[in-house]
The first five atom37 places (N, CA, C, CB, O) and aatype in JSON, in Angstrom:
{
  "aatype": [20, 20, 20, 20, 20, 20, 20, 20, 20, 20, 20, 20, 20, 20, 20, 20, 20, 20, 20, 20, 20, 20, 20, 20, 20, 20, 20, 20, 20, 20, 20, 20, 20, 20, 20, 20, 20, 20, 20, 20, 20, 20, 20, 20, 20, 20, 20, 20, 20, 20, 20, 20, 20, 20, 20, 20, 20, 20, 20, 20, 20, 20, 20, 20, 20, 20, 20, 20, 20, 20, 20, 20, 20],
  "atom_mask": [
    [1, 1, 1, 1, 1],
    [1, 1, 1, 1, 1],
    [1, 1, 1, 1, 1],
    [1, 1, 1, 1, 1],
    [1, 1, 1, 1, 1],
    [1, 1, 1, 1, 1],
    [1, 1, 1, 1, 1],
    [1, 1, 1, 1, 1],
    [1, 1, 1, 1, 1],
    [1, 1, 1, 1, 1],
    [1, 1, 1, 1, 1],
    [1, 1, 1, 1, 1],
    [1, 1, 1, 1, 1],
    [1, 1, 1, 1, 1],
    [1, 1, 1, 1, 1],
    [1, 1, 1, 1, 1],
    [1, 1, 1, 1, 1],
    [1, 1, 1, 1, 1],
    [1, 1, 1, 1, 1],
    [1, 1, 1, 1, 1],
    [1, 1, 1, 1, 1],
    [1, 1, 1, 1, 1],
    [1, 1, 1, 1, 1],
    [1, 1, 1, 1, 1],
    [1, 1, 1, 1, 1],
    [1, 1, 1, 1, 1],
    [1, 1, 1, 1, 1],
    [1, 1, 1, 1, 1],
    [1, 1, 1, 1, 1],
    [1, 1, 1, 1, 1],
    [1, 1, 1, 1, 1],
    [1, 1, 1, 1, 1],
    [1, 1, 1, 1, 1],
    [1, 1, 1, 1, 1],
    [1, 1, 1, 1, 1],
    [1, 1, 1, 1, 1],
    [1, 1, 1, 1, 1],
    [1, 1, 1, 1, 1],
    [1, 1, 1, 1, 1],
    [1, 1, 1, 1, 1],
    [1, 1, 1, 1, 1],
    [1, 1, 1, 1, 1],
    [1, 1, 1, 1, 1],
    [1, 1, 1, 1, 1],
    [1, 1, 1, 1, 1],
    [1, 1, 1, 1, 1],
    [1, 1, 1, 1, 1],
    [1, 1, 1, 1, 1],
    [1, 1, 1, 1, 1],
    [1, 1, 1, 1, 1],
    [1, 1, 1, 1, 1],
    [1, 1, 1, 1, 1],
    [1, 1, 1, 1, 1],
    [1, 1, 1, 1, 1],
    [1, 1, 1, 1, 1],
    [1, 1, 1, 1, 1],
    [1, 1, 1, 1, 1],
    [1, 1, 1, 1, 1],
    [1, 1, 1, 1, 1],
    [1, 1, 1, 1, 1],
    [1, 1, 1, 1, 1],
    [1, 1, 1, 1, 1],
    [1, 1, 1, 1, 1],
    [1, 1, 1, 1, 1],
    [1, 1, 1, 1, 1],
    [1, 1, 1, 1, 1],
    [1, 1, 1, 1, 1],
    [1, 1, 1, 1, 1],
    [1, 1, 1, 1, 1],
    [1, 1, 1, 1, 1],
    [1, 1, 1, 1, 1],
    [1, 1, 1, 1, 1],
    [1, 1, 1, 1, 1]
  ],
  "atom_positions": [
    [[0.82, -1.19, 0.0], [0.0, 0.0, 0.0], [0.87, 1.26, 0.0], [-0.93, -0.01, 1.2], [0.61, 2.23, -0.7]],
    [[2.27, 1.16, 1.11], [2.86, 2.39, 0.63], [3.22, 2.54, -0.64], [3.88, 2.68, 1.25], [3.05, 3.62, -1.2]],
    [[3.68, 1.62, -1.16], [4.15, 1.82, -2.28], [3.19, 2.46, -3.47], [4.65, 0.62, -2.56], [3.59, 3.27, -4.31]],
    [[2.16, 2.06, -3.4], [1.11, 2.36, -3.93], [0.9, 4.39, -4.09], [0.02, 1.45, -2.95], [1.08, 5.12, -5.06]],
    [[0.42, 4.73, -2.53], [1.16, 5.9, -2.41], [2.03, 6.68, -2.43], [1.17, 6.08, -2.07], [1.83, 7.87, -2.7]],
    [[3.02, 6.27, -2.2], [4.45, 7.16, -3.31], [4.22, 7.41, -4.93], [6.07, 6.04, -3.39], [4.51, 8.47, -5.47]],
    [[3.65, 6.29, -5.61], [3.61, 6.55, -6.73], [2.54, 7.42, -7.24], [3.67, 5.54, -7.24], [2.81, 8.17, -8.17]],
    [[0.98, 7.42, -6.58], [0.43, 8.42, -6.56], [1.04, 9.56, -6.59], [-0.19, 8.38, -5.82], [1.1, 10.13, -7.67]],
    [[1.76, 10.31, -5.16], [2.19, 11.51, -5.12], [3.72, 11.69, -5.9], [2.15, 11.86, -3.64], [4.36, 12.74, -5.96]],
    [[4.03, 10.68, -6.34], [5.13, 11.17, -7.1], [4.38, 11.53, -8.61], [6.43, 9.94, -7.16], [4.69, 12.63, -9.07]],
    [[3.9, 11.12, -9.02], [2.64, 11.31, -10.05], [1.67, 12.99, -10.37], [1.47, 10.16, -9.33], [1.53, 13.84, -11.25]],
    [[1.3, 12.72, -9.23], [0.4, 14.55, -8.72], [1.81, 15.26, -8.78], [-0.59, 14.81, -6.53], [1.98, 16.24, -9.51]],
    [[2.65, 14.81, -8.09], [3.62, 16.26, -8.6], [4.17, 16.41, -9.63], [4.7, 16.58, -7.95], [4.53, 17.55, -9.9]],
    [[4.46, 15.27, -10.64], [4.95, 15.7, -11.81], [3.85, 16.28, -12.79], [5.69, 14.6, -12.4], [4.13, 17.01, -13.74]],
    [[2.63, 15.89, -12.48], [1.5, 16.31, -13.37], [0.38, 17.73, -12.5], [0.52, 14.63, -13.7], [-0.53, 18.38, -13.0]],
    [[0.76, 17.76, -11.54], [-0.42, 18.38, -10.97], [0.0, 19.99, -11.63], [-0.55, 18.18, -9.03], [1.19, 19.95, -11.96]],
    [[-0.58, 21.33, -11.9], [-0.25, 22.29, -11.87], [0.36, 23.51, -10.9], [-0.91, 22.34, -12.27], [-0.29, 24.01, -9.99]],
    [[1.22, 23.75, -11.14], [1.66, 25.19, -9.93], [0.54, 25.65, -9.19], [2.23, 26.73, -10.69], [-0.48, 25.7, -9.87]],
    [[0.45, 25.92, -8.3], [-0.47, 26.56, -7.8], [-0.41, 27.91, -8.22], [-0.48, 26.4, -6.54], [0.57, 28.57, -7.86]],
    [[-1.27, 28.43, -8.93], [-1.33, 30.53, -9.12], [-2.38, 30.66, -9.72], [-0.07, 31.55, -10.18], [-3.38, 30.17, -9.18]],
    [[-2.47, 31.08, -10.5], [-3.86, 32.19, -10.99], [-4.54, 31.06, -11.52], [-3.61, 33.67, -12.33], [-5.68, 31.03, -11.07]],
    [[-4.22, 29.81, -12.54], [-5.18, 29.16, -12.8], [-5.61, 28.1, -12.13], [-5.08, 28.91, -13.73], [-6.48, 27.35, -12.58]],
    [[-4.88, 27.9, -10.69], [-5.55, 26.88, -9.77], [-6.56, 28.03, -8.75], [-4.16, 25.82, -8.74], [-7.58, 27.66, -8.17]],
    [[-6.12, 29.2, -8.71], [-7.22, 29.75, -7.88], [-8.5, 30.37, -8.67], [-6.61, 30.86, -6.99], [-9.62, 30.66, -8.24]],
    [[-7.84, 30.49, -10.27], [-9.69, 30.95, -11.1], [-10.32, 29.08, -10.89], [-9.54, 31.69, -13.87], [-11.47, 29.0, -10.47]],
    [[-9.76, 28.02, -11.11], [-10.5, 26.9, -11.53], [-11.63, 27.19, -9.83], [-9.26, 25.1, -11.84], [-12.85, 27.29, -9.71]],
    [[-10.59, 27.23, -8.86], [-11.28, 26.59, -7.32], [-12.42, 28.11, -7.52], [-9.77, 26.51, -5.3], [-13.52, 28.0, -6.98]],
    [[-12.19, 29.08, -8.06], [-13.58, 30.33, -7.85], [-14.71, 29.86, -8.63], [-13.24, 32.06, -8.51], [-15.89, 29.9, -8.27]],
    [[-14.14, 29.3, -10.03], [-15.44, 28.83, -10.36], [-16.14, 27.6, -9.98], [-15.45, 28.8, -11.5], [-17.27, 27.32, -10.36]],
    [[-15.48, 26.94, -9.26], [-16.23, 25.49, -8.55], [-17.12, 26.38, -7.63], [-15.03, 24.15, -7.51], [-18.32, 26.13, -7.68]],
    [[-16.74, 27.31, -6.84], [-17.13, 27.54, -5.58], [-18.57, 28.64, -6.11], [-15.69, 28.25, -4.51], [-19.4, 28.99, -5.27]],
    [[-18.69, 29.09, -7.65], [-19.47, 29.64, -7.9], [-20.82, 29.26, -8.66], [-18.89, 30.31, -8.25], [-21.87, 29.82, -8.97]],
    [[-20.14, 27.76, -8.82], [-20.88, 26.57, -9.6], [-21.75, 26.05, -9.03], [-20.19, 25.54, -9.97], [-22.89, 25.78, -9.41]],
    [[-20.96, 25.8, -7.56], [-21.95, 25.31, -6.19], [-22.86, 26.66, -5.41], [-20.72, 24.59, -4.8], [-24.02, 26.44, -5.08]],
    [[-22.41, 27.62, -5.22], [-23.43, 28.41, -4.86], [-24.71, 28.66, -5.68], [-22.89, 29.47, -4.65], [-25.86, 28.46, -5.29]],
    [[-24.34, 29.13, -6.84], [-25.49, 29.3, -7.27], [-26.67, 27.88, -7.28], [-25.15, 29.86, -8.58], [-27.85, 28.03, -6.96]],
    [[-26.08, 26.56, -7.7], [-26.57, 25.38, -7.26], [-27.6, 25.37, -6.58], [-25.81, 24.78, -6.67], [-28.77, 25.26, -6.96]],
    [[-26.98, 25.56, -5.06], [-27.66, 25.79, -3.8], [-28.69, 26.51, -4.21], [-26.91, 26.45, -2.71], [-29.79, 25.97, -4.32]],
    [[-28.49, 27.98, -4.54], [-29.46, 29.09, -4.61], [-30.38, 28.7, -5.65], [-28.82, 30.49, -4.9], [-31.19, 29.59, -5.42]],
    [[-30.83, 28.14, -6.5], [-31.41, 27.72, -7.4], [-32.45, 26.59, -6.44], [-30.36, 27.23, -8.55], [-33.65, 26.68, -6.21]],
    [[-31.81, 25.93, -6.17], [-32.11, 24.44, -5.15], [-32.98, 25.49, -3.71], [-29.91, 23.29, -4.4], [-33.56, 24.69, -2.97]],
    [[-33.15, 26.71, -3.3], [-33.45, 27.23, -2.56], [-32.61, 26.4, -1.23], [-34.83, 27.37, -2.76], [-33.38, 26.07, -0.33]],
    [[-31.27, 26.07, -1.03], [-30.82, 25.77, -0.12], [-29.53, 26.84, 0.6], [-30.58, 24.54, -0.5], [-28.73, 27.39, -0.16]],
    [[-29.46, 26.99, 1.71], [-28.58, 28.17, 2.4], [-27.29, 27.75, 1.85], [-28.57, 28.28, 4.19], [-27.01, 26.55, 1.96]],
    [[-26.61, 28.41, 1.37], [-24.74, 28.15, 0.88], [-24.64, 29.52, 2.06], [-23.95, 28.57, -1.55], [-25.16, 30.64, 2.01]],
    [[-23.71, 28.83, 3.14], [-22.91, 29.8, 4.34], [-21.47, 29.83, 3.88], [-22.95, 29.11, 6.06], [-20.71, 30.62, 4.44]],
    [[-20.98, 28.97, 2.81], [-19.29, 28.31, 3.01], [-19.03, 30.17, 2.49], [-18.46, 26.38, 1.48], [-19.82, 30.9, 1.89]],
    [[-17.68, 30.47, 3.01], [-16.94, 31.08, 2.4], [-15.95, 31.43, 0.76], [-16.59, 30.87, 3.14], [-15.36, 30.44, 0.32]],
    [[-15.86, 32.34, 0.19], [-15.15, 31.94, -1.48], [-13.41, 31.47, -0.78], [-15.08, 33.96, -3.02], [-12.85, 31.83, 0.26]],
    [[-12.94, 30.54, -1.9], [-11.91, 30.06, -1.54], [-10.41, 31.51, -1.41], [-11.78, 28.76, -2.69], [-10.54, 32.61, -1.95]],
    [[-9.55, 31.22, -0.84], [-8.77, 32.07, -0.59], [-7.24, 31.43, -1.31], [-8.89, 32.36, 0.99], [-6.77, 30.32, -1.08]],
    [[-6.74, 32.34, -2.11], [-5.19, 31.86, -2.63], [-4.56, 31.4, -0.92], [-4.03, 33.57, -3.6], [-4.73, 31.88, 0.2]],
    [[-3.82, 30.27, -1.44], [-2.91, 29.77, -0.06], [-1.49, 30.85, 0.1], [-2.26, 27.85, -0.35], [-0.57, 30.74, -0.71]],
    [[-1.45, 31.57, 0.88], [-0.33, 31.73, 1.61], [0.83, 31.41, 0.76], [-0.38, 30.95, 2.79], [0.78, 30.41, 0.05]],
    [[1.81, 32.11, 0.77], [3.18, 31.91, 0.36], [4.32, 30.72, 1.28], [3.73, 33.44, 0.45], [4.74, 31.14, 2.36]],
    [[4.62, 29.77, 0.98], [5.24, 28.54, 2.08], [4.23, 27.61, 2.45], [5.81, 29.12, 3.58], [4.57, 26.46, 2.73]],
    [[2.95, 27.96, 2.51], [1.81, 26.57, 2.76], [1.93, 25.3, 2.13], [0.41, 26.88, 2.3], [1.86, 25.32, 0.9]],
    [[2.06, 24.46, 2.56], [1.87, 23.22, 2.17], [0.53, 22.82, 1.01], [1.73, 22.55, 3.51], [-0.1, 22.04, 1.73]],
    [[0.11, 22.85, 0.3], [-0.77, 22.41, -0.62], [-1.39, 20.87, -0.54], [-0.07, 22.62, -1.83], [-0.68, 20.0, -1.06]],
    [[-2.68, 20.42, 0.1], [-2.59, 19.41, -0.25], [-2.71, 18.77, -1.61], [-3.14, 19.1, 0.39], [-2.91, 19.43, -2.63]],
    [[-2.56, 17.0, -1.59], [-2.53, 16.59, -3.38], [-4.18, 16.25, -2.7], [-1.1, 14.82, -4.35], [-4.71, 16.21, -1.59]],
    [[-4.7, 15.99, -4.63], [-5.87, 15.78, -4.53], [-6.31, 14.21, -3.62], [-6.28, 15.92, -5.98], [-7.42, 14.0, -3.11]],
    [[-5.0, 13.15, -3.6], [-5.69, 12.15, -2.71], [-5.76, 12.36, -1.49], [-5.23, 11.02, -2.76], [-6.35, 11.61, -0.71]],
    [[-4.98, 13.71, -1.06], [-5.24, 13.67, 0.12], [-6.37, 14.78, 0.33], [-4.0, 13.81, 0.88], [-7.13, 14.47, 1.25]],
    [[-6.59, 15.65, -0.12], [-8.0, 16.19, -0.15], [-9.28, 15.29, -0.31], [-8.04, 17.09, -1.24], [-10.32, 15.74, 0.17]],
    [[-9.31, 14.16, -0.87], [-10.27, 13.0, -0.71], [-10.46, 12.77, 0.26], [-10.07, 11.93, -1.14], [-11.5, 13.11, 0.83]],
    [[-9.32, 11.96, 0.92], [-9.0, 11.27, 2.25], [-9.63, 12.28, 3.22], [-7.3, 11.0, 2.54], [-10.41, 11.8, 4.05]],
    [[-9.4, 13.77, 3.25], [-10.09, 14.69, 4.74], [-11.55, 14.46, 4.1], [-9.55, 16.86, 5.04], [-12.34, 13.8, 4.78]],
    [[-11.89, 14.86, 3.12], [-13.3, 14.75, 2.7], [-14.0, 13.76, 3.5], [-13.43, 14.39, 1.25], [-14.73, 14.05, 4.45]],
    [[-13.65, 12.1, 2.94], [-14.0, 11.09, 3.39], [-13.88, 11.07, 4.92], [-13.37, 10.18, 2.74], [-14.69, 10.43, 5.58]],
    [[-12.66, 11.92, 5.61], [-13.11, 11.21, 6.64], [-14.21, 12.57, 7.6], [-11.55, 10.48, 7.51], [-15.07, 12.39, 8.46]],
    [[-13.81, 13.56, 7.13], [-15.13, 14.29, 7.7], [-16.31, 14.29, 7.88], [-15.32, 14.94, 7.42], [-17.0, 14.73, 8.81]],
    [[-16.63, 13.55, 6.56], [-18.33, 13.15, 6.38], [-18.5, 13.98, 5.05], [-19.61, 13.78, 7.87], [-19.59, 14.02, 4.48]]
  ]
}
């Protein structure tokens, strides 16, 4: 299984994109995709719009953004 995971994240980093302007327009329009959603759906959207990360932040990869998903609920 580790092994499994190394190759994942060795993978996401050779393919994943820099983080800058077109990872933070893609995450504005998800986040504008789902609001309106909601608002259409007459359901309350409270979440906040996403925020560029910090300069030195750690980024997670997308399996591990799954993994908190999943285990949050």
């Amino acid at each position: 299984m580790k092994a499994l995971a190394n190759r994942i994240r060795r993978i996401e980093e050779r393919l994943a994109p820099a983080v800058g302007t077109d990872v933070c327009r893609a995450a504005t329009i998800l986040y504008e995709r789902q609001r309106l959603r909601a608002l259409a759906a007459g359901e309350p959207f409270d979440r906040p719009p996403p925020v560029p990360p910090a300069r030195g932040v750690r980024i997670l990869s997308a399996a591990e953004t799954l993994r908190r998903r999943r285990q949050n609920g």
